[in-house]
Every structure is written in C-alpha cells, then in structure tokens.
N, CA, C and O of each residue as an XYZ file, in Angstrom:
380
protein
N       0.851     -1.178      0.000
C       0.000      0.000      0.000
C       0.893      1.236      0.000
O       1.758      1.285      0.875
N       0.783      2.352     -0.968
C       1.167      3.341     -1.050
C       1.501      4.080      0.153
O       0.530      4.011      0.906
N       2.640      4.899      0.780
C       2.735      5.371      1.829
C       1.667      6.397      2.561
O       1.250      6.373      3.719
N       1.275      7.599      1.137
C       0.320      8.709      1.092
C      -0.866      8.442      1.304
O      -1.722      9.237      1.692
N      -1.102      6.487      0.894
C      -2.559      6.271      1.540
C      -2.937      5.871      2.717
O      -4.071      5.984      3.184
N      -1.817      5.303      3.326
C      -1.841      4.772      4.450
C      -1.724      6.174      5.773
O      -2.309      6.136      6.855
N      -0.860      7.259      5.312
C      -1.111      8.516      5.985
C      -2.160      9.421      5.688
O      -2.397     10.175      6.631
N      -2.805      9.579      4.768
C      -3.957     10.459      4.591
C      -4.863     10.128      5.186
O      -5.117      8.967      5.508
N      -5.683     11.375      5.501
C      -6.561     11.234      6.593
C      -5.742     12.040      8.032
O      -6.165     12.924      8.778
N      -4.188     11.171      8.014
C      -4.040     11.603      9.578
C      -3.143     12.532      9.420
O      -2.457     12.815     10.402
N      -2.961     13.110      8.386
C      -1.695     14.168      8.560
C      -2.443     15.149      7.336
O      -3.254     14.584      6.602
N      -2.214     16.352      7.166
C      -2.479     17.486      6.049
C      -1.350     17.316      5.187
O      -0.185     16.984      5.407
N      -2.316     17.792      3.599
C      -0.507     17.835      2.522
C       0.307     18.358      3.154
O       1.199     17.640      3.605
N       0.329     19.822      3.442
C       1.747     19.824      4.646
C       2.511     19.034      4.821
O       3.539     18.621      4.285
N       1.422     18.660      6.355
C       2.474     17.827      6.652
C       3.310     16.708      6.121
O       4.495     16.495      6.378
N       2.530     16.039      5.358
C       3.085     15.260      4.517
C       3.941     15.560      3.579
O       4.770     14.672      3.381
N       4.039     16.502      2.925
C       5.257     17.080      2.283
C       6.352     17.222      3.402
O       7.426     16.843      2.936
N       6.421     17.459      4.157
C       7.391     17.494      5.203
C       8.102     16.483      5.247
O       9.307     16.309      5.068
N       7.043     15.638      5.567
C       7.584     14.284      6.396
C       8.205     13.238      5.146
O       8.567     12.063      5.207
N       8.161     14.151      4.070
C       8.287     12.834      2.645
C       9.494     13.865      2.541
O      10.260     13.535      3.446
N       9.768     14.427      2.194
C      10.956     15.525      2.227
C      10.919     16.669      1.350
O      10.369     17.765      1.455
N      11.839     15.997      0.210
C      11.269     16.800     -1.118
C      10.523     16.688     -2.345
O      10.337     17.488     -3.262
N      10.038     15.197     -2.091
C       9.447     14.485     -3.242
C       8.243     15.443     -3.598
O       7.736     16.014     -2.632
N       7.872     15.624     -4.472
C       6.511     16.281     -5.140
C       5.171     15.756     -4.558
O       5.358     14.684     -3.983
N       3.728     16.216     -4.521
C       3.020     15.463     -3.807
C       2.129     15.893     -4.904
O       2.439     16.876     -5.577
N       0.968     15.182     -5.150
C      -0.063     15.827     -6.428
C      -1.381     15.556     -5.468
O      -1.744     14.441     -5.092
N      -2.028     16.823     -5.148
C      -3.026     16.336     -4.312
C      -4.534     16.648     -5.086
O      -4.633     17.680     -5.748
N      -5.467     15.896     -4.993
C      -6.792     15.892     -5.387
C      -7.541     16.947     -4.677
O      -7.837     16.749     -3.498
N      -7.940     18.240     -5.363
C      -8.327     19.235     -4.703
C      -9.935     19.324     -4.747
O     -10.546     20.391     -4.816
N     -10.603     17.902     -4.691
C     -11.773     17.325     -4.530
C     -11.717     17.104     -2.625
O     -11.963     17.933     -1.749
N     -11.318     15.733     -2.517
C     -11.088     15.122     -1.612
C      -9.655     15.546     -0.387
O      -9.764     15.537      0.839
N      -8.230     15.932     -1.288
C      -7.573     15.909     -0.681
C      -6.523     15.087     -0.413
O      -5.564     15.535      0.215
N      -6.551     13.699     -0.872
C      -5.422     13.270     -1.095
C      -4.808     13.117     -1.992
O      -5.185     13.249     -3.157
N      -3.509     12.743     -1.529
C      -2.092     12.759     -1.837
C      -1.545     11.603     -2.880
O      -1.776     10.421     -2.625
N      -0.931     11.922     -3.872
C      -0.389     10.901     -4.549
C       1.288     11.486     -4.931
O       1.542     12.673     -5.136
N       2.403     10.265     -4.971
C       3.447     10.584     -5.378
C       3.352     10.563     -6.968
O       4.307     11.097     -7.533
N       2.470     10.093     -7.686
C       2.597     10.232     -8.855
C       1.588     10.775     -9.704
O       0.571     10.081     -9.668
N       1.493     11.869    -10.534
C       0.620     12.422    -11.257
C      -0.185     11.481    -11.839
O      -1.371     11.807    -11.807
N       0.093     10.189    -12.478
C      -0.855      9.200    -13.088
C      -1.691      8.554    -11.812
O      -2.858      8.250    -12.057
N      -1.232      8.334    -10.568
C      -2.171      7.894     -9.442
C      -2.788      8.924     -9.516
O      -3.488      8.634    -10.487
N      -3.185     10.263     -9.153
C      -4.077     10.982     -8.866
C      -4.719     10.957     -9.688
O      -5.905     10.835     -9.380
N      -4.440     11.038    -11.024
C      -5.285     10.930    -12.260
C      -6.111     10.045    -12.382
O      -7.196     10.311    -12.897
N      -5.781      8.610    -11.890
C      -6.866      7.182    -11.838
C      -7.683      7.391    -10.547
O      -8.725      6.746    -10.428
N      -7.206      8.448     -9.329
C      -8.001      8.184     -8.851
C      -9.305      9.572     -8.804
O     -10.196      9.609     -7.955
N      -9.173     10.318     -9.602
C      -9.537     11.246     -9.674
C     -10.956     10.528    -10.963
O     -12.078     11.029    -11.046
N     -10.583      9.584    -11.616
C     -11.340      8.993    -12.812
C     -12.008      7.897    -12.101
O     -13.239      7.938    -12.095
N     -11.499      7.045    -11.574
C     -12.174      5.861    -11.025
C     -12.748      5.736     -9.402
O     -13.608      4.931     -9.044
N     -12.027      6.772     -8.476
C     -12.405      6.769     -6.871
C     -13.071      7.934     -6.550
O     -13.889      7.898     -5.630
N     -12.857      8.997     -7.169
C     -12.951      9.804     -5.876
C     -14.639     11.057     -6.593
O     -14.705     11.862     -7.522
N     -15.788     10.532     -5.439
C     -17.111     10.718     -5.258
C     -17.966      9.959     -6.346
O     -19.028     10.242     -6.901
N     -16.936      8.681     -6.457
C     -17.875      7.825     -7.232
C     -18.629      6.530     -6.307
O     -17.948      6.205     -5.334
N     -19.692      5.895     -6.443
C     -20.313      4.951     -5.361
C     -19.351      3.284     -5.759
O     -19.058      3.158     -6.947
N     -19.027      2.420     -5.046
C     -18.834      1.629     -5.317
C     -19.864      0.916     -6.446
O     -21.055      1.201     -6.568
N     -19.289      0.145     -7.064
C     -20.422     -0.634     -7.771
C     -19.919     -1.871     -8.177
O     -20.461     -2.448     -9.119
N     -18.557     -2.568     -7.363
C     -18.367     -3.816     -7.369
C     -18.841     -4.605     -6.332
O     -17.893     -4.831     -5.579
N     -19.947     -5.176     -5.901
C     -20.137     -5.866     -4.372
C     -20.434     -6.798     -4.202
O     -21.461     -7.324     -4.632
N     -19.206     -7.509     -3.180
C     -19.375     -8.862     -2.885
C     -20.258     -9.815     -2.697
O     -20.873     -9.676     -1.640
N     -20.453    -10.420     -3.111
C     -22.038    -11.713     -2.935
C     -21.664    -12.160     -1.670
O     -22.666    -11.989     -0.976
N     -20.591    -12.739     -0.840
C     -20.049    -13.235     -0.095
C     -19.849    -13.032      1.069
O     -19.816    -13.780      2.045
N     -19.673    -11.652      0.898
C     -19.344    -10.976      2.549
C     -20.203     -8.755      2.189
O     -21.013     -8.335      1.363
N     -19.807     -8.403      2.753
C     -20.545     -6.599      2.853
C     -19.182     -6.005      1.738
O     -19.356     -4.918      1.188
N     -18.349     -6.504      1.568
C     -17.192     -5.888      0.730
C     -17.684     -5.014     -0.241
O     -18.723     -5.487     -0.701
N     -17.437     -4.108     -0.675
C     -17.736     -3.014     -1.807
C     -16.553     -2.837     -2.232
O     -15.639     -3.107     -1.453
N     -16.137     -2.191     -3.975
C     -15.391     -1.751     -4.706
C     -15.390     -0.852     -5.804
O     -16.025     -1.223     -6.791
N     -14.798      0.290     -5.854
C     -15.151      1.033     -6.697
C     -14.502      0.698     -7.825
O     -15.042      1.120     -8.847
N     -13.393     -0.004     -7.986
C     -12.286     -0.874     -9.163
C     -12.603     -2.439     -9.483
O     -12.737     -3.227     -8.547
N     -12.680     -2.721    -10.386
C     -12.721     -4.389    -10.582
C     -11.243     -4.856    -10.095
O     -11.081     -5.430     -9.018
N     -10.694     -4.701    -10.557
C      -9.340     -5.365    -10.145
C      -9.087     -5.810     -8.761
O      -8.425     -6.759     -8.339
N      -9.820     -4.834     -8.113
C      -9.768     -4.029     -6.333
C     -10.356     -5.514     -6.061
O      -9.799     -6.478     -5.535
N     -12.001     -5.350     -6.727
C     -13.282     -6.485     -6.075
C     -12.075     -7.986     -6.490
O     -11.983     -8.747     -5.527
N     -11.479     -8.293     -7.368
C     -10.987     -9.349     -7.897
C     -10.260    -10.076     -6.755
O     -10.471    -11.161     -6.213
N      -9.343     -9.132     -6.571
C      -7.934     -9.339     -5.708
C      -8.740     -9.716     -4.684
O      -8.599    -10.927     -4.514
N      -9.737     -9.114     -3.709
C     -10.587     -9.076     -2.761
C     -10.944    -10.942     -2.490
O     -10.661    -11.749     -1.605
N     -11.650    -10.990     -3.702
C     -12.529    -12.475     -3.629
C     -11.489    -13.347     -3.668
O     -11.586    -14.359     -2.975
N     -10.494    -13.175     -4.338
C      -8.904    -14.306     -4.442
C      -8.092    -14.061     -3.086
O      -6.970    -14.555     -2.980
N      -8.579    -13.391     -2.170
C      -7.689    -13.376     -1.227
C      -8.687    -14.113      0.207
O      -8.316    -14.858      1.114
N      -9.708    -13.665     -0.023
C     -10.472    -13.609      1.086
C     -11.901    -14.865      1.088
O     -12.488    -15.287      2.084
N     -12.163    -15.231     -0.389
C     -12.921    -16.294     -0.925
C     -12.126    -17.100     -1.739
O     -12.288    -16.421     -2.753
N     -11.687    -17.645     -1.963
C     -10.707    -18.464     -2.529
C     -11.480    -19.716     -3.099
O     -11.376    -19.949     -4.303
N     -12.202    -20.484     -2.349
C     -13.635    -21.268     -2.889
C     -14.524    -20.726     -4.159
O     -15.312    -21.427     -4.794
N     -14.289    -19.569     -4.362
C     -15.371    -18.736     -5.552
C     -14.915    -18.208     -6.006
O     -15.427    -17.349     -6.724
N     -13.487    -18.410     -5.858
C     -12.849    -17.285     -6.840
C     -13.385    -17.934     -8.466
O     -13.667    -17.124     -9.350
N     -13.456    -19.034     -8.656
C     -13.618    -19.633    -10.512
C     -14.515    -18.978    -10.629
O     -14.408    -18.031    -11.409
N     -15.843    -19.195     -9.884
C     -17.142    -18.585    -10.509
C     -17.544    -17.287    -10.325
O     -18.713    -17.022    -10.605
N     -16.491    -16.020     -9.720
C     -16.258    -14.722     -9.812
C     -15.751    -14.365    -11.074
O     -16.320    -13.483    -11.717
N     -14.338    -15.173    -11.694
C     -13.351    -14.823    -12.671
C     -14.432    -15.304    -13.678
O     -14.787    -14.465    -14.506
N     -14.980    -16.473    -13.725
C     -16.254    -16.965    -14.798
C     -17.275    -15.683    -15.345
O     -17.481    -15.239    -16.475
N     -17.729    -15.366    -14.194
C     -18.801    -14.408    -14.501
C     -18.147    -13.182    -14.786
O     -18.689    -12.626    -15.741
N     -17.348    -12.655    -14.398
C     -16.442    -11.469    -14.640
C     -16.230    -10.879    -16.003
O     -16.570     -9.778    -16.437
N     -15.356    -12.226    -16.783
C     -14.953    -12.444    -18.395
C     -16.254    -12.794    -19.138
O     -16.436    -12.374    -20.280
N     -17.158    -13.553    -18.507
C     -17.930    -13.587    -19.610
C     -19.101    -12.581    -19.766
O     -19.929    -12.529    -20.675
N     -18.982    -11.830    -18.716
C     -19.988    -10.097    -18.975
C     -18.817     -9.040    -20.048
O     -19.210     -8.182    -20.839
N     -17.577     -9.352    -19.826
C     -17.433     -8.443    -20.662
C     -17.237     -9.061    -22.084
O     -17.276     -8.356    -23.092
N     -17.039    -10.317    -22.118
C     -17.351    -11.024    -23.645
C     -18.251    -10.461    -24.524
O     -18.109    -10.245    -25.727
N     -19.318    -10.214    -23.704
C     -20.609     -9.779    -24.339
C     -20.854     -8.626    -24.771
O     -21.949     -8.375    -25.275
C-alpha cells in the first residue's frame, strides 16, 4: 500500500510534504489526497474519488469502486469462488 494512503486522513498535505521531504506530492483538490505520482491521482480522480462503489461482494458486505480491487478481494479472502467470480467477470465483458 502506497505510503500517502496509508497517511492520509491523519496528517495534512503539509504535513506530509514534510515528512516525505522533497518528493513532489499531487493532491486531489476534490477530496484531498495525496499521490506521489501524477498518473495515481489521475486514476483516482477517474475511477475513486465521489464515485459509489459498484463492485459488491455476494459473499461478505465488501464493496469496490475498481474491478481489479473487487478481484484481488474475492482471491484473497474467498478463494472457494474465486472460478465462478473470474467466470462471470470475463464472460460479462465477452458480451
């Protein structure tokens, strides 16, 4: 996990520019966080940020606003369903 995500929330860009040193910080002037790289803020500015989840787990309350996110999720945490997640997954977008 990215450092900037694991601190946002508990520190201000500030501070976080501080505490990172001199590295550049690109912050989402929606929400507010922090990315070290202009293409992260950019995906999350397109795919996360004040959008509703709309990947959700059959399995457990899990929500995802990324497929990849929901994917990794069910292969880590359902492992029994992962075939018939990856099944249904590929063959909606076949179509």
């Amino acid at each position: 996990m990215r450092l900037s995500r694991l601190l946002w929330g508990i520190f201000s860009l500030e501070q976080l520019k501080a505490m990172m040193g001199s590295q550049n910080l690109f912050a989402c002037k929606t929400c507010g966080r922090a990315y070290k790289r202009k293409s992260s803020l950019y995906n999350h500015m397109r795919w996360e940020c004040g959008k509703e989840p709309q990947f959700k787990c059959s399995y457990c309350p899990y929500k995802g606003k990324q497929k990849i996110h929901f994917i990794m999720h069910v292969m880590a945490k359902h492992k029994e369903h992962k075939a018939d997640v990856l099944n249904n997954t590929y063959s909606k977008e076949a179509k």
